[in-house]
Each structure stands twice: as C-alpha cells, then as structure tokens.
C-alpha positions as a Markdown table, in Angstrom:
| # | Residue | x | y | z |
|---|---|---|---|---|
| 1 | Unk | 93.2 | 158.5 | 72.9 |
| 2 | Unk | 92.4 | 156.9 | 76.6 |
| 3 | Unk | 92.7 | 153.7 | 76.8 |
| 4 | Unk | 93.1 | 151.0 | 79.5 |
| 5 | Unk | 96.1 | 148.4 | 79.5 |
| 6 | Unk | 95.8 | 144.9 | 80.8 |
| 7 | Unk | 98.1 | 142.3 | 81.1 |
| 8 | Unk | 96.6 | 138.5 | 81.0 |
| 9 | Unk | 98.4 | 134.9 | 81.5 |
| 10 | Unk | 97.7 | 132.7 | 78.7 |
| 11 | Unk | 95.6 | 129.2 | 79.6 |
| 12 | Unk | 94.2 | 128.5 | 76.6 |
| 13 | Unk | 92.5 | 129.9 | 73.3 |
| 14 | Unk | 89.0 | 129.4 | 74.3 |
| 15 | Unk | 89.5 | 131.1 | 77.6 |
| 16 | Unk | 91.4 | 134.4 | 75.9 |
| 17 | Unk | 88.8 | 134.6 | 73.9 |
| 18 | Unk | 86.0 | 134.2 | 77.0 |
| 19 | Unk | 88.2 | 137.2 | 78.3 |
| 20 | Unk | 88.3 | 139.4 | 75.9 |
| 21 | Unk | 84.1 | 139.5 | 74.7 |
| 22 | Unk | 84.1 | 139.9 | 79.1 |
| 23 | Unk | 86.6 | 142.8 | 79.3 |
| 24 | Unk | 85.3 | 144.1 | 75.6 |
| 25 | Unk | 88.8 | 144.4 | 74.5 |
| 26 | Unk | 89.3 | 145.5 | 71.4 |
| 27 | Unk | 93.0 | 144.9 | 70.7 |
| 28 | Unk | 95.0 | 141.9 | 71.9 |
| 29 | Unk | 98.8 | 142.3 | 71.9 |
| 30 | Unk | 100.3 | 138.5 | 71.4 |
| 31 | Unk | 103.8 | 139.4 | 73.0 |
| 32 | Unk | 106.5 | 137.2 | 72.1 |
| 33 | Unk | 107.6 | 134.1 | 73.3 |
| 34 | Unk | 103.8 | 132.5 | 71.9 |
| 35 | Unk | 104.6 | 131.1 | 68.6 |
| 36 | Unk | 103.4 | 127.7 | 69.5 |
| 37 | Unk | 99.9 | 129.2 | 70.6 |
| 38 | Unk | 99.6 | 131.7 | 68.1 |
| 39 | Unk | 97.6 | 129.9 | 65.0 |
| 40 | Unk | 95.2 | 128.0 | 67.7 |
| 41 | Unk | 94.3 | 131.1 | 69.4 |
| 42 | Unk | 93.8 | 133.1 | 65.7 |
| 43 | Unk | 91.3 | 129.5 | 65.2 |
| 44 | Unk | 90.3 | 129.5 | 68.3 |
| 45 | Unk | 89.2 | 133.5 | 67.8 |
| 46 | Unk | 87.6 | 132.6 | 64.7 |
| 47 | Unk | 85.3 | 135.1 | 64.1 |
| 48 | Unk | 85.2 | 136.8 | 67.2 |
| 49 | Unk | 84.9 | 140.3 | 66.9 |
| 50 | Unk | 86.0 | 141.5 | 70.4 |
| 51 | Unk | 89.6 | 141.5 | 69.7 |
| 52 | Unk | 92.2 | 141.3 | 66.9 |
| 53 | Unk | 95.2 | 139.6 | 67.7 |
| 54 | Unk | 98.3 | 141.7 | 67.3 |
| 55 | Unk | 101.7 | 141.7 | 67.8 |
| 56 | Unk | 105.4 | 142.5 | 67.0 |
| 57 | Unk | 106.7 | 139.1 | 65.8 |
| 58 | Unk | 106.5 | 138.9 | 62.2 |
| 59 | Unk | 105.8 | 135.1 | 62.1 |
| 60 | Unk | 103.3 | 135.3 | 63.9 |
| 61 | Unk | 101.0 | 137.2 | 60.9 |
| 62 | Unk | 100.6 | 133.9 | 58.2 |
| 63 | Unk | 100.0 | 132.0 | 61.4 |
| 64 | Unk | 96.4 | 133.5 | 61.4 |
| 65 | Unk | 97.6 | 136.7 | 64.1 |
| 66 | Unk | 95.5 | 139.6 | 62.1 |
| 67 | Unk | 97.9 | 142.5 | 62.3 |
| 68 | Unk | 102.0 | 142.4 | 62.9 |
| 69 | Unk | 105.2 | 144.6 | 62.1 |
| 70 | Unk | 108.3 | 143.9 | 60.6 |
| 71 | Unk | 111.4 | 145.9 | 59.7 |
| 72 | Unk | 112.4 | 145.5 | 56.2 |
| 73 | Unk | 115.7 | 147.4 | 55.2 |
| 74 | Unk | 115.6 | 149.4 | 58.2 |
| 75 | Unk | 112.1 | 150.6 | 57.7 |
| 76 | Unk | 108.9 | 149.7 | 59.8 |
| 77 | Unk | 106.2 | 147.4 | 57.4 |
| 78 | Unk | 102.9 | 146.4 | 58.5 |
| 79 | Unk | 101.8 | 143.3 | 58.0 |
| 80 | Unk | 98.2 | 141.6 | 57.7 |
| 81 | Unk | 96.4 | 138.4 | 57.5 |
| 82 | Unk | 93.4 | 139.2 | 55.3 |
| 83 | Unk | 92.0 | 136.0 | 56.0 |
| 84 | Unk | 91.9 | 136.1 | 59.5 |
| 85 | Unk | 90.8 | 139.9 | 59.3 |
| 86 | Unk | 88.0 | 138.8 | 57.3 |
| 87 | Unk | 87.2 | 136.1 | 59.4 |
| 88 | Unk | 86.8 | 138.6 | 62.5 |
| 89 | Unk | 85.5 | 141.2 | 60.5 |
| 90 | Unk | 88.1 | 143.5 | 60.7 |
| 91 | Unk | 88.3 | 146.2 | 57.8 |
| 92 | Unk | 91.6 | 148.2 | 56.9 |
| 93 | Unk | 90.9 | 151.0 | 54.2 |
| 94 | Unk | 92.7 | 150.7 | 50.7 |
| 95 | Unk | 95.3 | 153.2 | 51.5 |
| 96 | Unk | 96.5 | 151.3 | 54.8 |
| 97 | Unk | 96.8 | 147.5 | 52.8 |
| 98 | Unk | 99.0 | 149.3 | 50.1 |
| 99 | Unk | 101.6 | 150.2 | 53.0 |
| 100 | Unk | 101.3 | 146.6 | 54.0 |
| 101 | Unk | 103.1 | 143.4 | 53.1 |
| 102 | Unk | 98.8 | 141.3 | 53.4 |
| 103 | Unk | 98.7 | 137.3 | 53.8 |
| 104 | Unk | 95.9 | 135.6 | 52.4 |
C-alpha cells in the first residue's frame, strides 16, 4: 500500500506526540537505542490515537510500546501491550492476539 516514511529526532514525549496528531501519522516505529524513553513516551501518548508506538525491541512492549516482535526458537512472535492498545484505542481482531505473546 503507499505510504510515506519519515524519520524524526526525539526531544521529548510531548513533542512526538504534537508531531505525530500534525503529520497524522498513524504508525510510529520506536527504533532501538530508546529504552530509557520508551514507557514515558507510551504515557506521554496516553490515549492518543494518531500513532501507535512500534518497534523491533522486545522490551520495549511491557514498557507501554503497543505493538513489538520477538524471535522465539527461531520463529518471528508478535507481541502486544493490551493496555496501552486500549488506552489508544487500538483494536487487533481475535485471530491476530492468538498469534501473539499480549501484555496486560
């Protein structure tokens, strides 16, 4: 599907979040190397529904990031805060959260 890419320096939760409602992104990839930001910006996010954090560090996920990926015997797993989800009004059907590993 089209889609536009964007990359963004980090400041601070509150302004990522101004960002993304502005640009109406709808995905934000957290890349690594942001573990110590990640649970304030998920906060910070709260129930902002312009984007859901993402990324590839596992960790990342119970820290309040909504969606993640792990590799688990050599096999890709999705993972999911449901919290956080919830909190920005994210749904995932039944048949995705039984592929995932979910955090509440």
């Amino acid at each position: 599907m089209p889609h536009e890419e964007e990359l963004a320096t980090y400041s601070d939760a509150l302004a990522l979040t101004a960002m993304c409602r502005e640009r109406k992104a709808s995905i934000l990839y957290v890349a690594p190397g942001f573990s110590q930001q990640s649970g304030h910006t998920a906060r910070e996010h709260g129930s902002a529904r312009a984007c859901s954090p993402s990324g590839s560090i596992a960790e990342y996920v119970p820290n309040g990031i909504v969606l993640g990926f792990d590799l688990v015997s050599g096999r890709s797993k999705l993972l999911v805060n449901l919290t956080q989800a919830r909190r920005q009004r994210v749904e995932f059907r039944a048949e995705i959260l039984k592929l995932t590993r979910v955090y509440e």
